[in-house]
Biotite code that builds the C-alpha atoms (Angstrom):
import biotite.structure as struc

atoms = struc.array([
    struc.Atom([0.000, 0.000, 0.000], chain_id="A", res_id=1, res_name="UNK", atom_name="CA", element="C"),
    struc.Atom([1.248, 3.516, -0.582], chain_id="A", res_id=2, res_name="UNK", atom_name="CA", element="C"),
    struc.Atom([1.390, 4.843, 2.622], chain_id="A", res_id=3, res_name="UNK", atom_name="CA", element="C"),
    struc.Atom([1.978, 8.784, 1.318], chain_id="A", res_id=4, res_name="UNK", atom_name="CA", element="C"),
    struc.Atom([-1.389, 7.969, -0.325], chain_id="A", res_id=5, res_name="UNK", atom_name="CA", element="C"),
    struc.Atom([-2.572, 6.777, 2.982], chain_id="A", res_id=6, res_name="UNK", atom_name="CA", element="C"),
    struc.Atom([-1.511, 9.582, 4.816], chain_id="A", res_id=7, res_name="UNK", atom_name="CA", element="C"),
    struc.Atom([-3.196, 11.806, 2.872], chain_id="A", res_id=8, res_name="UNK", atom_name="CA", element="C"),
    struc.Atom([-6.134, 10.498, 2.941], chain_id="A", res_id=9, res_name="UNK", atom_name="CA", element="C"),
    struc.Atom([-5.966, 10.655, 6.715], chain_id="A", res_id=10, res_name="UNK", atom_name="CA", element="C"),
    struc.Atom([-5.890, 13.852, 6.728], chain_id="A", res_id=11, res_name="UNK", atom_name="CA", element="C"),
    struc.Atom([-9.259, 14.727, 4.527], chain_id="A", res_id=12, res_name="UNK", atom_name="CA", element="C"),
    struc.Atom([-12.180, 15.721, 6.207], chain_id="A", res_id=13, res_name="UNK", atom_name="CA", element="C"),
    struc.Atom([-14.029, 12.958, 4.998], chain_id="A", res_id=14, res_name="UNK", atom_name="CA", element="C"),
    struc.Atom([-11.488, 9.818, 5.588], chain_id="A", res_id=15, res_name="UNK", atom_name="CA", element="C"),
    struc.Atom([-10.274, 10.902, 9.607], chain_id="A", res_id=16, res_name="UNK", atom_name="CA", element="C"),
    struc.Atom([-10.706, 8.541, 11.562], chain_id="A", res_id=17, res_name="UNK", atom_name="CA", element="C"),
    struc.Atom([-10.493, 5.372, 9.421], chain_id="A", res_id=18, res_name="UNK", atom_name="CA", element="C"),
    struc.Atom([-7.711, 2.371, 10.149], chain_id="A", res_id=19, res_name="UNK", atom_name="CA", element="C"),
    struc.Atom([-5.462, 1.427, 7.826], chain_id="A", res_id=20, res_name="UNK", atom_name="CA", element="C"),
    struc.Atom([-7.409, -1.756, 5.941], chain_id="A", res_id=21, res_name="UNK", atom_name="CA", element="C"),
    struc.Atom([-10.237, 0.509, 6.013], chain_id="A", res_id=22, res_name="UNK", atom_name="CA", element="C"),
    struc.Atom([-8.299, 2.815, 3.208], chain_id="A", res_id=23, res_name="UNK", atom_name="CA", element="C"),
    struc.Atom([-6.617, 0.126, 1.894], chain_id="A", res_id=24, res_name="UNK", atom_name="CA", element="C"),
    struc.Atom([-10.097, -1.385, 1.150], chain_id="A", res_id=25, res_name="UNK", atom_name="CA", element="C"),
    struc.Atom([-11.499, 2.285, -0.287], chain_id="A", res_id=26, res_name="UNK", atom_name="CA", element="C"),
    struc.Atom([-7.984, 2.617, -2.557], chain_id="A", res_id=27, res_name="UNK", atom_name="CA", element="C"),
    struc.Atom([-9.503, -0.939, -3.825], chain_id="A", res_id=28, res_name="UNK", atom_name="CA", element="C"),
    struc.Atom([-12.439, -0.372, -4.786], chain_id="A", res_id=29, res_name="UNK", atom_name="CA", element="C"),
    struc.Atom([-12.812, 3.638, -5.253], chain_id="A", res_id=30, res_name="UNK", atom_name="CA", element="C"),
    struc.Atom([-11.031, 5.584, -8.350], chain_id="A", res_id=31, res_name="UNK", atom_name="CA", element="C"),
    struc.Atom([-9.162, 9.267, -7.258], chain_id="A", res_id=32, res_name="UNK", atom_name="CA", element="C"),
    struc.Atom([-8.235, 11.471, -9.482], chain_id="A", res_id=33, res_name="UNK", atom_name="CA", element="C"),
    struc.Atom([-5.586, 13.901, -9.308], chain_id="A", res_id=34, res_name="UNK", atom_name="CA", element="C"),
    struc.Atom([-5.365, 17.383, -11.024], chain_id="A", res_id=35, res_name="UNK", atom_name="CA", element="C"),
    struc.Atom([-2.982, 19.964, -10.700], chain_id="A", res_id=36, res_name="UNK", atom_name="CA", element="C"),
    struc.Atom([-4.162, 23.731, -11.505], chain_id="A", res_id=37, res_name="UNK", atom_name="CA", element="C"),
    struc.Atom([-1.955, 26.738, -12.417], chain_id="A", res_id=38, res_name="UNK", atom_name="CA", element="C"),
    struc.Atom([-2.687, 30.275, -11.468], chain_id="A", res_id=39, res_name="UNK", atom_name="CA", element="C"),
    struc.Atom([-5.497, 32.283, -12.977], chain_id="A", res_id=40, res_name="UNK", atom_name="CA", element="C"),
    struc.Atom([-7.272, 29.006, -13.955], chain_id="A", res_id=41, res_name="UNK", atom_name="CA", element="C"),
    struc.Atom([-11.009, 27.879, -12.882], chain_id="A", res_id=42, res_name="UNK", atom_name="CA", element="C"),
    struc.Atom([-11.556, 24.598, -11.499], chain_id="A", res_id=43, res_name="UNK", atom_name="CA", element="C"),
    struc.Atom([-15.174, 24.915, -11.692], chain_id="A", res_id=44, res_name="UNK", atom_name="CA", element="C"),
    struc.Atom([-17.297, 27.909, -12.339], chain_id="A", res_id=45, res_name="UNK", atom_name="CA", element="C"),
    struc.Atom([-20.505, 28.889, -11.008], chain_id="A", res_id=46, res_name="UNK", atom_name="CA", element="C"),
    struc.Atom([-23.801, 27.042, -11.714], chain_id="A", res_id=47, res_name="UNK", atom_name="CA", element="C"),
    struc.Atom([-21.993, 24.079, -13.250], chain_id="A", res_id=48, res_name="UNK", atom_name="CA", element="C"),
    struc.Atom([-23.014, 21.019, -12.525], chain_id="A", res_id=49, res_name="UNK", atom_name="CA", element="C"),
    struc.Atom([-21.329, 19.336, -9.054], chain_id="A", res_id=50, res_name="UNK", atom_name="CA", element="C"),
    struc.Atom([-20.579, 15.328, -9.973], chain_id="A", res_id=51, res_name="UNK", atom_name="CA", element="C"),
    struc.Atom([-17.495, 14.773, -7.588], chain_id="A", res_id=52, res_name="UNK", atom_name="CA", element="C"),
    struc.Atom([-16.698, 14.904, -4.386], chain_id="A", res_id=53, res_name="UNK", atom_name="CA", element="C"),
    struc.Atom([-13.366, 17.662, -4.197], chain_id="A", res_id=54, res_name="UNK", atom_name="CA", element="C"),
    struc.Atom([-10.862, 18.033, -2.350], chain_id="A", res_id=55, res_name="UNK", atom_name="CA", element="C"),
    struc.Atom([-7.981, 20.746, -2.192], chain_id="A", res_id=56, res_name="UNK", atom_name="CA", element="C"),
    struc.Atom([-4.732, 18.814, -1.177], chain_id="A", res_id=57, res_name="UNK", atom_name="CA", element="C"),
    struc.Atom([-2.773, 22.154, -1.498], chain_id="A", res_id=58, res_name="UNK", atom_name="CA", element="C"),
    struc.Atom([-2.653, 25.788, -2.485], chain_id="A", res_id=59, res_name="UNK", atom_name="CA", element="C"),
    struc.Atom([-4.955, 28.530, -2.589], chain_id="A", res_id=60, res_name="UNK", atom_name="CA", element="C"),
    struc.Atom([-8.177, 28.964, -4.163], chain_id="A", res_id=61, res_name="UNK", atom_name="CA", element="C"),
    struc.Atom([-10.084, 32.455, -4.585], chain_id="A", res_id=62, res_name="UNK", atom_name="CA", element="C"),
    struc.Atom([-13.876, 30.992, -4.640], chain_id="A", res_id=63, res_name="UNK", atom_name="CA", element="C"),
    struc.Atom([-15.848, 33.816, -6.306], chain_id="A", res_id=64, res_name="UNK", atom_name="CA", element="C"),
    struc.Atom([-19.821, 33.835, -6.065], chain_id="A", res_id=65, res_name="UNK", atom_name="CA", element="C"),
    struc.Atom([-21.837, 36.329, -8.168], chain_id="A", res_id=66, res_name="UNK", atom_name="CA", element="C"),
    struc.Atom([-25.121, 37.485, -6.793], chain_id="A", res_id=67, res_name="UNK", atom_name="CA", element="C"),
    struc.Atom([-28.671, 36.461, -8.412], chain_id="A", res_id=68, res_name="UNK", atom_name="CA", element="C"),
    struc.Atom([-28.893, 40.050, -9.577], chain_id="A", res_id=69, res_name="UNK", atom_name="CA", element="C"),
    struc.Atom([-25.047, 40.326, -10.507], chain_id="A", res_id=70, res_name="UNK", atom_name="CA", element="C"),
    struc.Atom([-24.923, 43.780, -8.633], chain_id="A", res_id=71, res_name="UNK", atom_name="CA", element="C"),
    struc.Atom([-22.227, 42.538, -6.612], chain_id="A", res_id=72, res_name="UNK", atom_name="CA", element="C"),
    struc.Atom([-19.153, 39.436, -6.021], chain_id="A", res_id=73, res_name="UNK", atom_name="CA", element="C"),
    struc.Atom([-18.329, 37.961, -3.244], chain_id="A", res_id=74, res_name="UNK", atom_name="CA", element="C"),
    struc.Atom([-14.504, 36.392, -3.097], chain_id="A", res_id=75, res_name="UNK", atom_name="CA", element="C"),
    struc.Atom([-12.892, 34.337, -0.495], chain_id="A", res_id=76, res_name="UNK", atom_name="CA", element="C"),
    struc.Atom([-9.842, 32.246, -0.039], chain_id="A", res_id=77, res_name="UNK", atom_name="CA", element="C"),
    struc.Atom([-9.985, 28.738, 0.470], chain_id="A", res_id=78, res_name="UNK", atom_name="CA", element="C"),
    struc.Atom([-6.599, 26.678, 1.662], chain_id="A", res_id=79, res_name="UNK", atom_name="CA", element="C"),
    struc.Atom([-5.105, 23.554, 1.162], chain_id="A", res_id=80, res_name="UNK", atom_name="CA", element="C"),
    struc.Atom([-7.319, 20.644, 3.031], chain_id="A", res_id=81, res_name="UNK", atom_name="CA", element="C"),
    struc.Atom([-10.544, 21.791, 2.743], chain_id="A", res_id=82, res_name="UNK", atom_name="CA", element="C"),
    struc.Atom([-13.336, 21.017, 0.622], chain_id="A", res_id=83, res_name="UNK", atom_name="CA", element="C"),
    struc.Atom([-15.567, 22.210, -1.949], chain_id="A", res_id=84, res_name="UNK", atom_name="CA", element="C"),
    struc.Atom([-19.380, 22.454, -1.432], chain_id="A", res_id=85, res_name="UNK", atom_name="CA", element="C"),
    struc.Atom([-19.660, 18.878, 0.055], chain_id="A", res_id=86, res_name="UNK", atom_name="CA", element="C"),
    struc.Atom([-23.554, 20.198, 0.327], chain_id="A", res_id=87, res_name="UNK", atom_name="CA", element="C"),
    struc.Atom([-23.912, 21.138, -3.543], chain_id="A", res_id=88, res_name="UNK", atom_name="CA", element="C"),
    struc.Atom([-23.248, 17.275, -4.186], chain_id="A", res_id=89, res_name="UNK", atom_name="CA", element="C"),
    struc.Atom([-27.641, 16.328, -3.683], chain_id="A", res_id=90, res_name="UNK", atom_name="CA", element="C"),
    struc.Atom([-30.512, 18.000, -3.422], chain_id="A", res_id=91, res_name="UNK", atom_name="CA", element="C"),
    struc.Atom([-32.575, 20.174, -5.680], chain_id="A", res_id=92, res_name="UNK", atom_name="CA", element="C"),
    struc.Atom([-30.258, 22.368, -7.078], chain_id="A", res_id=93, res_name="UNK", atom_name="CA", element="C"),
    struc.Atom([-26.586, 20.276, -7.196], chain_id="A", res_id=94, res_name="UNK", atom_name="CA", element="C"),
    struc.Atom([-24.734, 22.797, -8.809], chain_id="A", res_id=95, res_name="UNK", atom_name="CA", element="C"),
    struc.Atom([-21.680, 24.786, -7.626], chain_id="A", res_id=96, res_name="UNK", atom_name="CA", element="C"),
    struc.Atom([-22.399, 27.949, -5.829], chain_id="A", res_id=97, res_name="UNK", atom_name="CA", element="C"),
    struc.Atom([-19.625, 29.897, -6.905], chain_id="A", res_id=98, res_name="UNK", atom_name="CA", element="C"),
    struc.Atom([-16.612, 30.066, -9.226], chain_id="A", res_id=99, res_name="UNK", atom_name="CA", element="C"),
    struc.Atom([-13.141, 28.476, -7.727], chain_id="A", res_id=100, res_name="UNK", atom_name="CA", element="C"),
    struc.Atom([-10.286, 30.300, -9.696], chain_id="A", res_id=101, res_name="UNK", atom_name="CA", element="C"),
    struc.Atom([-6.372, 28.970, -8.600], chain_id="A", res_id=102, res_name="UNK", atom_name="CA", element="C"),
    struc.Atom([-4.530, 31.774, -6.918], chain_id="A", res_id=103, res_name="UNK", atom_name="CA", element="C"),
    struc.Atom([-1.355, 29.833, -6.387], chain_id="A", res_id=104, res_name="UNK", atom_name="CA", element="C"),
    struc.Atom([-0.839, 26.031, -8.297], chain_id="A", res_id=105, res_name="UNK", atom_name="CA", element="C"),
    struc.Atom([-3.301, 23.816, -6.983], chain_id="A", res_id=106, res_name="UNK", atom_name="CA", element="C"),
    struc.Atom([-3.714, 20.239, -6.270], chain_id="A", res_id=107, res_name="UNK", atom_name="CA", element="C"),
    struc.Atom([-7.171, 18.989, -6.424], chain_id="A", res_id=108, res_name="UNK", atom_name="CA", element="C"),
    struc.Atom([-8.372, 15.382, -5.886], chain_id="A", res_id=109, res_name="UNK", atom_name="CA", element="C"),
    struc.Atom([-11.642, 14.243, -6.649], chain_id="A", res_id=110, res_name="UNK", atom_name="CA", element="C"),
    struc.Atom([-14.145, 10.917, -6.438], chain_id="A", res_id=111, res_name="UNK", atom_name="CA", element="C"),
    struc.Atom([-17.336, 10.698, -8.412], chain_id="A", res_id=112, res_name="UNK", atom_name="CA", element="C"),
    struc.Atom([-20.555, 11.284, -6.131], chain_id="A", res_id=113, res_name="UNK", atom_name="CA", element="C"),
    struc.Atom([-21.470, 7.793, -7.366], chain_id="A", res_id=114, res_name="UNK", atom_name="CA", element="C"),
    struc.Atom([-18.962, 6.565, -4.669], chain_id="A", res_id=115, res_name="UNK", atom_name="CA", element="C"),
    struc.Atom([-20.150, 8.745, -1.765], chain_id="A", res_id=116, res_name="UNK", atom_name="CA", element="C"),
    struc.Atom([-23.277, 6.441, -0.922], chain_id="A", res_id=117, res_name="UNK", atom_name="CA", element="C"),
    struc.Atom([-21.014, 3.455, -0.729], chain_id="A", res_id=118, res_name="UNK", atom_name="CA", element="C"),
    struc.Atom([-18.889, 4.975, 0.640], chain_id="A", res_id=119, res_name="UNK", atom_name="CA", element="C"),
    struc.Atom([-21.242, 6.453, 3.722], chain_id="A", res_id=120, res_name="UNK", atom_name="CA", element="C"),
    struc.Atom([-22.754, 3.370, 4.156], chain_id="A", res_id=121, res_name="UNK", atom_name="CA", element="C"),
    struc.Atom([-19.318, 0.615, 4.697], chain_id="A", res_id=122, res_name="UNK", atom_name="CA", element="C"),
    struc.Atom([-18.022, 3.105, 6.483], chain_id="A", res_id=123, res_name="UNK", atom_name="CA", element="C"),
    struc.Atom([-19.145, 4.912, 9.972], chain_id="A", res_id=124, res_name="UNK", atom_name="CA", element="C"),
    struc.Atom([-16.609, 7.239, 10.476], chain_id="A", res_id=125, res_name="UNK", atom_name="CA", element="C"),
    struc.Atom([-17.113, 8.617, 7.184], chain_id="A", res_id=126, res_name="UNK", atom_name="CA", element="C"),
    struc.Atom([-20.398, 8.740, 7.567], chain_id="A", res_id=127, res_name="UNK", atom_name="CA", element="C"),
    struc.Atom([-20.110, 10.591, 11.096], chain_id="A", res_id=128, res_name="UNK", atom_name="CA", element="C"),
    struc.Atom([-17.816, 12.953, 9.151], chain_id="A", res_id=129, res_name="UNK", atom_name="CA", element="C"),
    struc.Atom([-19.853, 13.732, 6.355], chain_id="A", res_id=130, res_name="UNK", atom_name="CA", element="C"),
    struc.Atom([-23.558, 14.077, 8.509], chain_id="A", res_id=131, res_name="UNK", atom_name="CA", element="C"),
    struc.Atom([-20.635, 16.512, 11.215], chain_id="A", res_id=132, res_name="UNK", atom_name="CA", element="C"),
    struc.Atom([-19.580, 18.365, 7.609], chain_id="A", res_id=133, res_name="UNK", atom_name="CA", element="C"),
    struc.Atom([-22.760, 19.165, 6.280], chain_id="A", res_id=134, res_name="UNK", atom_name="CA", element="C"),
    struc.Atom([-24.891, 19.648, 9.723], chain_id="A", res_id=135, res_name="UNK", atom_name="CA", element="C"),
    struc.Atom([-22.361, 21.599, 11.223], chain_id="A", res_id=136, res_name="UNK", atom_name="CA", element="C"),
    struc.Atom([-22.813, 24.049, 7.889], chain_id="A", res_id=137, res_name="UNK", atom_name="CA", element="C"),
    struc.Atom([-26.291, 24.172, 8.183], chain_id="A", res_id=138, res_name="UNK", atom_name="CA", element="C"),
    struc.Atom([-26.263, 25.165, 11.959], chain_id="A", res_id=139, res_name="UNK", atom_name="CA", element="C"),
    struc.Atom([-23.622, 27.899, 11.724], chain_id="A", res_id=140, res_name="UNK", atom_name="CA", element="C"),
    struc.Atom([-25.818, 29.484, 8.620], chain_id="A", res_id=141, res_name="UNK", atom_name="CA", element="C"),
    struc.Atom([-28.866, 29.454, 11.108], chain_id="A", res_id=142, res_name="UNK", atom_name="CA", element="C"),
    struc.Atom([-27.405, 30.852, 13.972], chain_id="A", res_id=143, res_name="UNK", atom_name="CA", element="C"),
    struc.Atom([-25.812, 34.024, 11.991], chain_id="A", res_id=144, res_name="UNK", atom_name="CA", element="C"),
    struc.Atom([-29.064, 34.034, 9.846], chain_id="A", res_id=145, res_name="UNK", atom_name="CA", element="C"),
    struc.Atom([-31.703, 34.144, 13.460], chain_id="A", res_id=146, res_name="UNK", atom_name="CA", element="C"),
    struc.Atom([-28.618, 36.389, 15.319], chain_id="A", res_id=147, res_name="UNK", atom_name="CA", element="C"),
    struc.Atom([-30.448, 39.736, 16.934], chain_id="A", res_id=148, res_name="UNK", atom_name="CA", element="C"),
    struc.Atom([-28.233, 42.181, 16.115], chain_id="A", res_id=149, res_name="UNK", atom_name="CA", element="C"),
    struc.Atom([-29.548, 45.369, 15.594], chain_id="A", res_id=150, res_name="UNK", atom_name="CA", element="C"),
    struc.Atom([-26.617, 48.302, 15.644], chain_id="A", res_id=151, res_name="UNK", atom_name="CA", element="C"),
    struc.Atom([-25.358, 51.152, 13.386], chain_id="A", res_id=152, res_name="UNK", atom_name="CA", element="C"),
    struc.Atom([-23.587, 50.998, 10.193], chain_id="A", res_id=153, res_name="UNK", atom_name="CA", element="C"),
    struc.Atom([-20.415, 48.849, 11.538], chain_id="A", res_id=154, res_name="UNK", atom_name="CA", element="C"),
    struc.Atom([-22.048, 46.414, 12.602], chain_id="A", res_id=155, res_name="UNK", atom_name="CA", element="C"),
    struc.Atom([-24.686, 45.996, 9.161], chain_id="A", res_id=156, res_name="UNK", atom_name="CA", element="C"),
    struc.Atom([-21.586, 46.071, 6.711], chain_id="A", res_id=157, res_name="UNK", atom_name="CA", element="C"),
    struc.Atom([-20.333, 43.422, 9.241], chain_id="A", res_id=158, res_name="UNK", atom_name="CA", element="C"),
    struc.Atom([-23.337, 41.137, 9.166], chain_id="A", res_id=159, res_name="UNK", atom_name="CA", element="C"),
    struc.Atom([-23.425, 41.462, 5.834], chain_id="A", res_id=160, res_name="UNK", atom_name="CA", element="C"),
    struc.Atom([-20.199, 39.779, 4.825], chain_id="A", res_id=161, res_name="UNK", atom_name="CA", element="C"),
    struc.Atom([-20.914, 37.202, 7.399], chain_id="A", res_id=162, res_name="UNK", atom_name="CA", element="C"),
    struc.Atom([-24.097, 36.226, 5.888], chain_id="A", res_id=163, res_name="UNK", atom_name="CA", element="C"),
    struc.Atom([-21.984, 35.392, 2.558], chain_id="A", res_id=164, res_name="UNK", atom_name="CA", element="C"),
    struc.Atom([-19.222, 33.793, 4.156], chain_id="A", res_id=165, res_name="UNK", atom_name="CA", element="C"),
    struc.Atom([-17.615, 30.185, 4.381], chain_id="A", res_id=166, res_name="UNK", atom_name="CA", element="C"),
    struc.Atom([-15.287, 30.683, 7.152], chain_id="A", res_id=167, res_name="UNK", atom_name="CA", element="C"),
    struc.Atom([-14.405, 33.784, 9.502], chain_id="A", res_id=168, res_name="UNK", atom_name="CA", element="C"),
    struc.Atom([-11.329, 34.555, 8.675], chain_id="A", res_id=169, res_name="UNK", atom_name="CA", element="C"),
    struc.Atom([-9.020, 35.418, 6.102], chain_id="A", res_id=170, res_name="UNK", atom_name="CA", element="C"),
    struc.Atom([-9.011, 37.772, 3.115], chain_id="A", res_id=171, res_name="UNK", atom_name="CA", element="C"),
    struc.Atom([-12.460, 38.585, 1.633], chain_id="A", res_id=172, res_name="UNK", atom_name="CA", element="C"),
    struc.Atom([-13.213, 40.910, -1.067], chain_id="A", res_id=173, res_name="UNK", atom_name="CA", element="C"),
    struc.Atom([-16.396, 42.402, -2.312], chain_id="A", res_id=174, res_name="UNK", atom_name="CA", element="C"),
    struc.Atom([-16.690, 43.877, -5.832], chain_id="A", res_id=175, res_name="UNK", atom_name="CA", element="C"),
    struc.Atom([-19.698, 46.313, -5.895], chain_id="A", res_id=176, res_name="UNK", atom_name="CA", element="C"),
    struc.Atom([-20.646, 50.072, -6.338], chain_id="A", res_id=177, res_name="UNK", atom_name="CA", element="C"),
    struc.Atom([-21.165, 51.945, -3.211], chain_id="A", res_id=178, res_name="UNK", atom_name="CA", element="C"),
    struc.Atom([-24.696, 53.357, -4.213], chain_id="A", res_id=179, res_name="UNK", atom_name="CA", element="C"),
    struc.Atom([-25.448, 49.560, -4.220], chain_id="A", res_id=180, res_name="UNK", atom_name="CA", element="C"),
    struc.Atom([-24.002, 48.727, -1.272], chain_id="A", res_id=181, res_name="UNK", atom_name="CA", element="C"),
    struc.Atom([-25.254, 51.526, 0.571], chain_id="A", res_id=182, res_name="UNK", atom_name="CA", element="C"),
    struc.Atom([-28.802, 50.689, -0.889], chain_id="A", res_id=183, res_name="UNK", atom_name="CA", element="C"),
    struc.Atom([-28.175, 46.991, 0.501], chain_id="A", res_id=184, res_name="UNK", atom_name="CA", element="C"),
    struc.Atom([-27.505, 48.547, 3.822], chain_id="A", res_id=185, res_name="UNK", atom_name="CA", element="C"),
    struc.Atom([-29.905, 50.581, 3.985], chain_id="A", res_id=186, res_name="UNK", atom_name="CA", element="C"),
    struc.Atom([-28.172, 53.946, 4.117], chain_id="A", res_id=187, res_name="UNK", atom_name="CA", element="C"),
    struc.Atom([-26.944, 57.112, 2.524], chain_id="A", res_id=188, res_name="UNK", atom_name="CA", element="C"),
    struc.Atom([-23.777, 56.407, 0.330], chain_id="A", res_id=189, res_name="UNK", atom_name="CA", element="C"),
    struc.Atom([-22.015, 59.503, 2.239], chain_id="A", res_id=190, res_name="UNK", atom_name="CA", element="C"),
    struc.Atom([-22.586, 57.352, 5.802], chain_id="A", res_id=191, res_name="UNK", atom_name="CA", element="C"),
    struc.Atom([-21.249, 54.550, 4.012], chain_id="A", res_id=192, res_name="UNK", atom_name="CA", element="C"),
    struc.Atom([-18.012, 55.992, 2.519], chain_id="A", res_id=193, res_name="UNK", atom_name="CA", element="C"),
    struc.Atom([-17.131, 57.353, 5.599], chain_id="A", res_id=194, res_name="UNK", atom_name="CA", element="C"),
    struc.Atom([-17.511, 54.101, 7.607], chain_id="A", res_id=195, res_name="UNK", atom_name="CA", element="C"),
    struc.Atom([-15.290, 52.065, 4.810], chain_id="A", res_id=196, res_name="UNK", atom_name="CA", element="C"),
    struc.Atom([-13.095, 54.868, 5.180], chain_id="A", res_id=197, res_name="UNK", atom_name="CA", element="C"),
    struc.Atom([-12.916, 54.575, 8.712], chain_id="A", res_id=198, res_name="UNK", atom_name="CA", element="C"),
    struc.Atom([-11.883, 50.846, 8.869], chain_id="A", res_id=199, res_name="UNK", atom_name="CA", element="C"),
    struc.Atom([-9.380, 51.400, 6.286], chain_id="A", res_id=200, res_name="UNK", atom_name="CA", element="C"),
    struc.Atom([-8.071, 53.896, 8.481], chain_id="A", res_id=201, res_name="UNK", atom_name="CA", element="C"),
    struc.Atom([-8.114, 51.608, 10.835], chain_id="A", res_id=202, res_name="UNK", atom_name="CA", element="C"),
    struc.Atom([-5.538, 48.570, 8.686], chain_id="A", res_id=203, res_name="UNK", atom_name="CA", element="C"),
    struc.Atom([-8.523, 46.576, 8.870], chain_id="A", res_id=204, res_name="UNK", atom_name="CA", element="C"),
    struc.Atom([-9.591, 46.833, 4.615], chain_id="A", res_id=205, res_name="UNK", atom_name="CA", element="C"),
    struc.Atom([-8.157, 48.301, 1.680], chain_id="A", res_id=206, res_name="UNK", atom_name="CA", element="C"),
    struc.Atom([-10.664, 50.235, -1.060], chain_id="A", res_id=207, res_name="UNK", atom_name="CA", element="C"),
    struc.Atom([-10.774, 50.248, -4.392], chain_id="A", res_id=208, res_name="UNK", atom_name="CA", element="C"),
    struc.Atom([-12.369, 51.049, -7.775], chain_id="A", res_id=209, res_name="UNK", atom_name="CA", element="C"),
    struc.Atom([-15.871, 48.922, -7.028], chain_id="A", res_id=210, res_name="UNK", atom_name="CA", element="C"),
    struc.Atom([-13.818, 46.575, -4.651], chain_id="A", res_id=211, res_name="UNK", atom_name="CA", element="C"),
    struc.Atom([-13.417, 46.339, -0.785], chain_id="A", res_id=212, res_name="UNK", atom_name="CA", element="C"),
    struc.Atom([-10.675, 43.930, 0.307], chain_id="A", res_id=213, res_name="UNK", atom_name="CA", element="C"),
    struc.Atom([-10.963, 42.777, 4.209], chain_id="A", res_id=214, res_name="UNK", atom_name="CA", element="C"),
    struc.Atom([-7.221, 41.736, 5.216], chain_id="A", res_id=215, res_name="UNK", atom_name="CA", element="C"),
    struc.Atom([-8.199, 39.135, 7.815], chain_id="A", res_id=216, res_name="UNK", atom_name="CA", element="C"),
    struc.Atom([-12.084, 38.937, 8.482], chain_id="A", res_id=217, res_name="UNK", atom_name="CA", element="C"),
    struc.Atom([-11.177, 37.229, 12.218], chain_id="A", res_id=218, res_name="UNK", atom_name="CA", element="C"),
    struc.Atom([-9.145, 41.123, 13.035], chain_id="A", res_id=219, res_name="UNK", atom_name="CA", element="C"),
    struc.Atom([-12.267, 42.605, 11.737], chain_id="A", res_id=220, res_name="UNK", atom_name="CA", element="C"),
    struc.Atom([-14.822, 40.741, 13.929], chain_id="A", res_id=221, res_name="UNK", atom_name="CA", element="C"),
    struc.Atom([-12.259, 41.341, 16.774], chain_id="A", res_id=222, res_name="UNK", atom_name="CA", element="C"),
    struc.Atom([-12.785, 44.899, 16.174], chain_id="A", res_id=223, res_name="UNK", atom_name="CA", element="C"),
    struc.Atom([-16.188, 45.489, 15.636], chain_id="A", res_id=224, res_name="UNK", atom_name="CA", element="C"),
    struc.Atom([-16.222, 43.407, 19.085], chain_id="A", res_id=225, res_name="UNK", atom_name="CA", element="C"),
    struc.Atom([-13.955, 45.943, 21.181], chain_id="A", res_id=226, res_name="UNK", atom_name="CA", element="C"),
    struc.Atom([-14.491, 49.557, 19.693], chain_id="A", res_id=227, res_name="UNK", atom_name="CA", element="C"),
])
């Protein structure tokens, strides 16, 4: 057995916890593929259709979701050893949610969903992992969703990139006009230039042209916690 291929399976979401026959056994009856993805390229774009399980082994990955209206896009980066919209994979609309473009080269591996059920059902730490994957998604989205926060500006540009975001921290950019986003938030576009203008006073985001870059969401948060 190739233990380097072992090893890294270990240390996917999906496969912790399993022994060593129990990958040995998956390797056997299971086909990976492996893909490696330069900078600038797409993986997968937005409303394609999700038929594989995915996995980033390594690199970075800008995942870029356009909203219904395409007034604004929402970018974030994803890391080596995480995965891609485990939850896109069933249900009535199994199509990617956003657009995964390489920042840095990437290393993707993936399994056809046609293995997943199997896969769930010889094996129960998988299936632990994958019910822990997708319920612990599902959970987070409700609490921020059902959160009462009512507050001033801060805090609604705040709650607004939460809403739209996989993980809370790390660099996030938003690409929109500030009449929109001031419309979104429900305030005069003078309020609102002064508040962006504030945190980037404060090291916290840089603006451009139709683009807000965060730095580090998590320094953010921390912020809007302690002012």
């Amino acid at each position: 057995m190739d233990y380097t291929m072992y090893d890294m399976l270990l240390q996917l979401p999906l496969f912790q916890g399993l022994g060593k026959n129990d990958i040995t056994d998956i390797l056997s009856k299971v086909k990976f593929h492996f893909k490696k993805h330069t900078p600038g390229e797409y993986l997968f774009r937005q409303g394609d259709v999700c038929s594989d399980v995915i996995f980033l082994l390594d690199g970075t990955v800008m995942a870029e979701t356009l909203s219904r209206g395409g007034v604004y896009q929402y970018c974030e980066l994803l890391r080596g050893g995480s995965m891609v919209e485990l939850y896109s994979l069933f249900g009535i609309y199994p199509c990617f949610h956003a657009s995964y473009r390489a920042v840095t080269e990437v290393g993707v591996l993936t399994i056809a969903k046609q293995y997943l059920p199997e896969i769930l059902n010889s094996y129960v730490p998988c299936r632990l992992n994958y019910s822990n994957i997708v319920c612990s998604r599902a959970q987070n989205l409700y609490q921020r969703i059902w959160a009462d926060e009512v507050g001033d500006l801060y805090v609604r540009f705040v709650r607004f990139l939460l809403l739209r975001s996989e993980r809370l921290a790390g660099q996030k950019v938003l690409r929109i006009k500030m009449e929109d986003l001031a419309r979104l938030l429900d305030d005069r576009r003078i309020n609102v230039s002064r508040m962006l203008n504030h945190l980037q006073a404060e090291g916290l985001l840089v603006l451009r042209r139709k683009e807000i870059e965060v730095l580090a969401f998590e320094k953010l948060l921390h912020w809007l916690s302690i002012r």
